[in-house]
SEZA-976500 format. One record per atom (N, C-alpha, C, O): x, y, z. Coordinates in steps of 0.1 Angstrom, whole numbers. Each point is the difference from the previous one (the first is absolute). Layout:
<nodes>
+-------+-------+-------+
|     x |     y |     z |
+-------+-------+-------+
|     X |     Y |     Z |
...
+-------+-------+-------+
</nodes>
This chain:
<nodes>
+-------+-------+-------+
|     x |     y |     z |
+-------+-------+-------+
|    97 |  -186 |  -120 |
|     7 |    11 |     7 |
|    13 |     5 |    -7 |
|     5 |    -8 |    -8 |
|    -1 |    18 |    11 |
|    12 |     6 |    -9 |
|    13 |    -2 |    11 |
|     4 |     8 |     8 |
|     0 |   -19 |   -10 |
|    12 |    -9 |    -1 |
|    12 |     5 |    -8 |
|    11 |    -1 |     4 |
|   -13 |     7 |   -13 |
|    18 |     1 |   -11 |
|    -1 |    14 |     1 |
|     5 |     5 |    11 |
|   -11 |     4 |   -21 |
|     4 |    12 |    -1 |
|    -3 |     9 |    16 |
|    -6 |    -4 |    10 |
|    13 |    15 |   -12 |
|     0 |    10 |    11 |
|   -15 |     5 |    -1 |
|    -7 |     3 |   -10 |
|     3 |    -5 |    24 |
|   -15 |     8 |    -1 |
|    -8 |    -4 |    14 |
|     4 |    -8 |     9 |
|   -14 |    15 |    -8 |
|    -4 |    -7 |    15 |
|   -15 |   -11 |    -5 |
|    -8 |    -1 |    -9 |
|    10 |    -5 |    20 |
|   -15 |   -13 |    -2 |
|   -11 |     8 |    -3 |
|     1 |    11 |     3 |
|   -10 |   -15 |    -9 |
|    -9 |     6 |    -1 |
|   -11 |    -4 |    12 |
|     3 |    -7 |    10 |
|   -20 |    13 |   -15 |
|   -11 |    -4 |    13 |
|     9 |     2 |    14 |
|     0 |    -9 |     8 |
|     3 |    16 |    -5 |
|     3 |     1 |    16 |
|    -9 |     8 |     4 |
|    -5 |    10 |    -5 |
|     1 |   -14 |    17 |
|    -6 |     7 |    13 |
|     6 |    13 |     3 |
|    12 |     0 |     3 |
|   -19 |    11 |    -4 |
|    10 |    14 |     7 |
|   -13 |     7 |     5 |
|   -10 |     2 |    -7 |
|    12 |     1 |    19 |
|    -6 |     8 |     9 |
|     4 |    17 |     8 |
|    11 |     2 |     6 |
|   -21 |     7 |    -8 |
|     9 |     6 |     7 |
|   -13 |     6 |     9 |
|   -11 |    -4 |    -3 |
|    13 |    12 |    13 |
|    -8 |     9 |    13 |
|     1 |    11 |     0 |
|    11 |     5 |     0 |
|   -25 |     4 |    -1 |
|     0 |    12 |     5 |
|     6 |     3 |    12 |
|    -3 |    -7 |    10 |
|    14 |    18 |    -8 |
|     3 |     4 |    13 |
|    15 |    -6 |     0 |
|     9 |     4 |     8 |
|    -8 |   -13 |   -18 |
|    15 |    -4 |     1 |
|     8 |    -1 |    -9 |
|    -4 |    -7 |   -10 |
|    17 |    11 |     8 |
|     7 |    -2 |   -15 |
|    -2 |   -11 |    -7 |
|    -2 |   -10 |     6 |
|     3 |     8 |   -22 |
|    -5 |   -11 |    -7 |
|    15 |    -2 |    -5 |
|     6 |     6 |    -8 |
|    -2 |   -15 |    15 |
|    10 |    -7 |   -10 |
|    -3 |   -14 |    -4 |
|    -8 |    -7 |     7 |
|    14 |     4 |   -17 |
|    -3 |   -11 |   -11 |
|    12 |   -10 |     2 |
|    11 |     5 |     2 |
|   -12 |   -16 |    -1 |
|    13 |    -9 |     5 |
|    -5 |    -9 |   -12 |
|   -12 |    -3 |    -2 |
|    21 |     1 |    -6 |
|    -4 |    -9 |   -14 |
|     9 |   -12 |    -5 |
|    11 |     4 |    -5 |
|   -13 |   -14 |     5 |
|    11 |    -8 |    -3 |
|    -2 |    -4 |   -13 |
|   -11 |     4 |    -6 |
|    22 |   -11 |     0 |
|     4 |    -5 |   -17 |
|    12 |    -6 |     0 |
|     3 |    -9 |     9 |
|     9 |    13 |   -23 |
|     6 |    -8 |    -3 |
|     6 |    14 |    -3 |
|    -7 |     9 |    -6 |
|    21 |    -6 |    11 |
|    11 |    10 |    -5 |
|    -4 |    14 |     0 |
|     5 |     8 |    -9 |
|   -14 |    -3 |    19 |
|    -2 |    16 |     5 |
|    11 |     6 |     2 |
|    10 |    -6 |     2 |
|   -12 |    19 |    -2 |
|    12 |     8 |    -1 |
|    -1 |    14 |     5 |
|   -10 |     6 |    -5 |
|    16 |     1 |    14 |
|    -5 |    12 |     3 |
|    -4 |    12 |   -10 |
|    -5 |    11 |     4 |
|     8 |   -14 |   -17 |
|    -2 |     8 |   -10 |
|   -17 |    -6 |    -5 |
|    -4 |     2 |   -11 |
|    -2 |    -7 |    17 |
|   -14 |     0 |    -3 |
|    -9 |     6 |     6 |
|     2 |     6 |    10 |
|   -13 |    -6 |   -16 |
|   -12 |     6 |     6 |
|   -13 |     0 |    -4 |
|    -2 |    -3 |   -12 |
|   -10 |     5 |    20 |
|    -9 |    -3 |     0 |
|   -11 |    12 |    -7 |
|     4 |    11 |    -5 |
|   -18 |   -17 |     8 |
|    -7 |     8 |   -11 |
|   -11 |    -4 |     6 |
|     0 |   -11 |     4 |
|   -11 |    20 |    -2 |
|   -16 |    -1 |     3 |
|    -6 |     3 |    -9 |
|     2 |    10 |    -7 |
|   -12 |   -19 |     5 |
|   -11 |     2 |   -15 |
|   -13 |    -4 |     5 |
|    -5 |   -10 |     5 |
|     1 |    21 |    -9 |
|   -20 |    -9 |     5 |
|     1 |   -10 |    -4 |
|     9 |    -6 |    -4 |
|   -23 |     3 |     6 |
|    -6 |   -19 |    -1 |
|    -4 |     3 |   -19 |
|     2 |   -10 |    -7 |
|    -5 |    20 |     2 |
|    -6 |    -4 |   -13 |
|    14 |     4 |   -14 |
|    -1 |     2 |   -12 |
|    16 |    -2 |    23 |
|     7 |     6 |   -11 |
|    17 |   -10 |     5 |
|     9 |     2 |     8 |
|   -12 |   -14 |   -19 |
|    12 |    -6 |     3 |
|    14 |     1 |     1 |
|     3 |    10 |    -6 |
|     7 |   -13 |    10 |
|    14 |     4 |     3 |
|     8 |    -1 |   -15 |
|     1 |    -9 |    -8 |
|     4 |    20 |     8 |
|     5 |     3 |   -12 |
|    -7 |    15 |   -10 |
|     3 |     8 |   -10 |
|   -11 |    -9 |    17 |
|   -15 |    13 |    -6 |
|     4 |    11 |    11 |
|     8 |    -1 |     9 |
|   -17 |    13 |   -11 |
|     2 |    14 |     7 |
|   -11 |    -6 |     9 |
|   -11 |    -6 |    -3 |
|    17 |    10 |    19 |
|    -3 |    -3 |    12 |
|   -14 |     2 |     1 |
|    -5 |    -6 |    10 |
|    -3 |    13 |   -17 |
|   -15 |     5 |     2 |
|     2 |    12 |     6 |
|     9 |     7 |     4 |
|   -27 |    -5 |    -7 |
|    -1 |    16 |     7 |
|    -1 |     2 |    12 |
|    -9 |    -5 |     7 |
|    19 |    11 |    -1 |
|     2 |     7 |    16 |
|     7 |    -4 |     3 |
|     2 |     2 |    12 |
|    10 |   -11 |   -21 |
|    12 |    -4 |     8 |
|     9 |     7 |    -2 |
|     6 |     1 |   -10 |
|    -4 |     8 |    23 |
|    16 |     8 |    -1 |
|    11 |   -12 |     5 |
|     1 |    -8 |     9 |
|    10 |    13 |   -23 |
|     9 |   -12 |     2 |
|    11 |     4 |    10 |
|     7 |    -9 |     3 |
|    -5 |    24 |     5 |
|     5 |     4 |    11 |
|    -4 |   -17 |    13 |
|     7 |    -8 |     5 |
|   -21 |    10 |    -5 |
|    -6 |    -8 |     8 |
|    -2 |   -19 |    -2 |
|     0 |   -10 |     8 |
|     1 |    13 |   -22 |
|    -2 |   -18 |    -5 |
|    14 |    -4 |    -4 |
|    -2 |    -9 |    -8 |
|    15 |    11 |     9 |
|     6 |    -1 |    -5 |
|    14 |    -3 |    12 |
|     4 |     8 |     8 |
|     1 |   -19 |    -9 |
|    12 |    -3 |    11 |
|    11 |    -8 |    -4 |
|    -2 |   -10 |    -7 |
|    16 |    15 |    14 |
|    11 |    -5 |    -7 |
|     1 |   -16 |    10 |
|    -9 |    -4 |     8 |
|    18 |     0 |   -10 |
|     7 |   -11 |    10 |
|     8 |     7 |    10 |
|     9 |     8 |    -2 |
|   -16 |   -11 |    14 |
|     9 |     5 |    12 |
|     8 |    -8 |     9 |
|     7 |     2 |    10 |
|   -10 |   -15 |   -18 |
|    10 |   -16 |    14 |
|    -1 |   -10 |   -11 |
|   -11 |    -2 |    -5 |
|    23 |    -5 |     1 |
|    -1 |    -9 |    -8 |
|     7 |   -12 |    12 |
|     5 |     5 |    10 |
|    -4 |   -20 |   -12 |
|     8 |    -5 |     6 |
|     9 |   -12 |   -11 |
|    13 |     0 |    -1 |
|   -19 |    -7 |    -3 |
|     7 |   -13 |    -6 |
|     0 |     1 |   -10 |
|     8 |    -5 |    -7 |
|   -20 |    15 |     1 |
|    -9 |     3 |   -14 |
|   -13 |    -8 |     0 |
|    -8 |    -2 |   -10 |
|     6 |    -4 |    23 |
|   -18 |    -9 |     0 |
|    -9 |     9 |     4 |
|   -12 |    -1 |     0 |
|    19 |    11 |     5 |
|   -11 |    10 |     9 |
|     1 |    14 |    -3 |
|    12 |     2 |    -3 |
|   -19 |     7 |     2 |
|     6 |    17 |     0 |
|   -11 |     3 |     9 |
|    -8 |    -8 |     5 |
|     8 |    24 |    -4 |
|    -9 |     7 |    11 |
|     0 |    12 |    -8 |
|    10 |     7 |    -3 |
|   -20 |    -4 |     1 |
|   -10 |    14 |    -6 |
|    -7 |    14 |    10 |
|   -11 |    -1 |     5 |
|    17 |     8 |    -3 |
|    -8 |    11 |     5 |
|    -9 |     0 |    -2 |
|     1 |   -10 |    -8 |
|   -13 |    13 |     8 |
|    -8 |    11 |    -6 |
|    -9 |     8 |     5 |
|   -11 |     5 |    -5 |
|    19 |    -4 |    23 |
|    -3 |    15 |     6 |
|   -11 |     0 |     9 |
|     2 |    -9 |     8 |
|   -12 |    16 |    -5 |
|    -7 |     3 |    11 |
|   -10 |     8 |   -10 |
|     3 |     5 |   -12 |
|   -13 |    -5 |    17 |
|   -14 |     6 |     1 |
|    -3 |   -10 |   -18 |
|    -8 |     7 |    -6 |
|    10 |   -16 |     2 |
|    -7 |    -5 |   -16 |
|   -12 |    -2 |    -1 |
|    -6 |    -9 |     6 |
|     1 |    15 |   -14 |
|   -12 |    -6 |    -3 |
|   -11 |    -9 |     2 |
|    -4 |    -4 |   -11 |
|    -1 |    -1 |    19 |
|    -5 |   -16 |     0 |
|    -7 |    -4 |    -9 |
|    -7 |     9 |    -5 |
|     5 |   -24 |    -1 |
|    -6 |    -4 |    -9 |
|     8 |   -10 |    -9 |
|    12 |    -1 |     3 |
|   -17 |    -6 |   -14 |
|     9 |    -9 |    -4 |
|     4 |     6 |   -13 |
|    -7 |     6 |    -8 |
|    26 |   -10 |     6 |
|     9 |     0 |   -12 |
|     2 |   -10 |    -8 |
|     1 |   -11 |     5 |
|     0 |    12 |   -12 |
|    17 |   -11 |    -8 |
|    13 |     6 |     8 |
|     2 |    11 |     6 |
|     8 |   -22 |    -9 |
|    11 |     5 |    11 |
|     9 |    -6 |   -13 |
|     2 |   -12 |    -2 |
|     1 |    22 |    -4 |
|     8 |     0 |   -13 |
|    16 |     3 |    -1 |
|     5 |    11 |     3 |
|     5 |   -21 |    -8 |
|    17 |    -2 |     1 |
|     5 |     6 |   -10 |
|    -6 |     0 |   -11 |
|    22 |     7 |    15 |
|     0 |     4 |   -12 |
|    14 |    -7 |     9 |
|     2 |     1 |    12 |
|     7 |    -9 |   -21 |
|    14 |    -6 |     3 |
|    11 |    12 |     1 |
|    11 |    -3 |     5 |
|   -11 |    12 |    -9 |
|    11 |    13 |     5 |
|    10 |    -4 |   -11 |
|     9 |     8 |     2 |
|    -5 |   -19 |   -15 |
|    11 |     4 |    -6 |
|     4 |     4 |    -8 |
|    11 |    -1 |    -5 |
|   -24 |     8 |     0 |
|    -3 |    12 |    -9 |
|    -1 |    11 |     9 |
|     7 |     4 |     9 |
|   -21 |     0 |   -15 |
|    -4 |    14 |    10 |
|   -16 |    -8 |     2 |
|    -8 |    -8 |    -6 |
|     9 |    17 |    19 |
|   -18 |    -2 |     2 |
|    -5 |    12 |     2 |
|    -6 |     3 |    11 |
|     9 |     8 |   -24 |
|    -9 |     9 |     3 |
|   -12 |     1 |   -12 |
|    -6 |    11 |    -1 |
|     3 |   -22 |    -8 |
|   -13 |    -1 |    -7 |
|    -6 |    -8 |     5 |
|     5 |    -9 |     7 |
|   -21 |    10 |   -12 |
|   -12 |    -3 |     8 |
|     4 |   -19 |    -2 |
|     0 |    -9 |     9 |
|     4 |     8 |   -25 |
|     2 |   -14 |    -3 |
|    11 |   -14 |     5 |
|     1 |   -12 |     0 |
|     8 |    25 |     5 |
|     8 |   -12 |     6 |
|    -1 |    -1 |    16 |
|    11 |    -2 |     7 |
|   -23 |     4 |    -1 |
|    -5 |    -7 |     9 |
|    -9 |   -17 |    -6 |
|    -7 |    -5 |     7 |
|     9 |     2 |   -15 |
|    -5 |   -13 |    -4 |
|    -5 |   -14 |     7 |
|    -9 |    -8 |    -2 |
|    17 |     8 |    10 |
|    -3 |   -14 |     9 |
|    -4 |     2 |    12 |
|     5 |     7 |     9 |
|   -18 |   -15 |    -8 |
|   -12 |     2 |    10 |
|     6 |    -7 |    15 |
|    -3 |   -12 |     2 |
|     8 |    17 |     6 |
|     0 |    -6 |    13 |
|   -11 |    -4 |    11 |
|     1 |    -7 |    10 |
|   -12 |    12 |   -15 |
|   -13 |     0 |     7 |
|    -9 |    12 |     4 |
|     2 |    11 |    -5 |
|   -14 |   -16 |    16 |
|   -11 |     8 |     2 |
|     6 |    11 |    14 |
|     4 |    -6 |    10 |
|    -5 |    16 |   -11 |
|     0 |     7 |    13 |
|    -9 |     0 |     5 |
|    -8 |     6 |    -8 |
|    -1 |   -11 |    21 |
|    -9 |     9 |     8 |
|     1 |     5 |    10 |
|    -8 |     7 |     5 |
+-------+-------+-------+
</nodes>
């Protein structure tokens, strides 16, 4: 598990519901409100362009609650898509506005 550098655990469980806002509650090691997250089909890994049909308006969420730095909280809104993601990190202390520095895999959405 990722213990030293900043980043969130990987393999996590993340669930979200039709009918109800999806936010993403993600834990790690030194999160920061300047991160953010990334949705990527199943056949296009984190770090790669999200696949076809992903509007990044819709796949795409900042940090809205940090607490100690073990935890953050991800919007990512009302009416999403259903079906399964990659749930792709980008650490915020650069920029996270290329496809690649979403890099580190936090897990599966369904």
């Amino acid at each position: 598990r990722n213990r030293v550098r900043p980043g969130v655990q990987p393999e996590q469980v993340l669930k979200c519901f039709q009918g109800l806002f999806c936010v993403l509650r993600l834990a790690g090691h030194g999160l920061s409100l300047s991160s953010k997250v990334q949705l990527n089909r199943m056949d296009r890994p984190c770090g790669s362009l999200p696949g076809q049909d992903m509007d990044s308006r819709r796949s795409q969420a900042s940090a809205t609650e940090t607490g100690d730095g073990t935890q953050t909280e991800y919007n990512l809104g009302f009416g999403l898509v259903l079906g399964m993601f990659h749930v792709c990190y980008c650490h915020g202390d650069g920029n996270c506005d290329r496809n690649e520095n979403f890099c580190q895999a936090a897990g599966v959405l369904t």
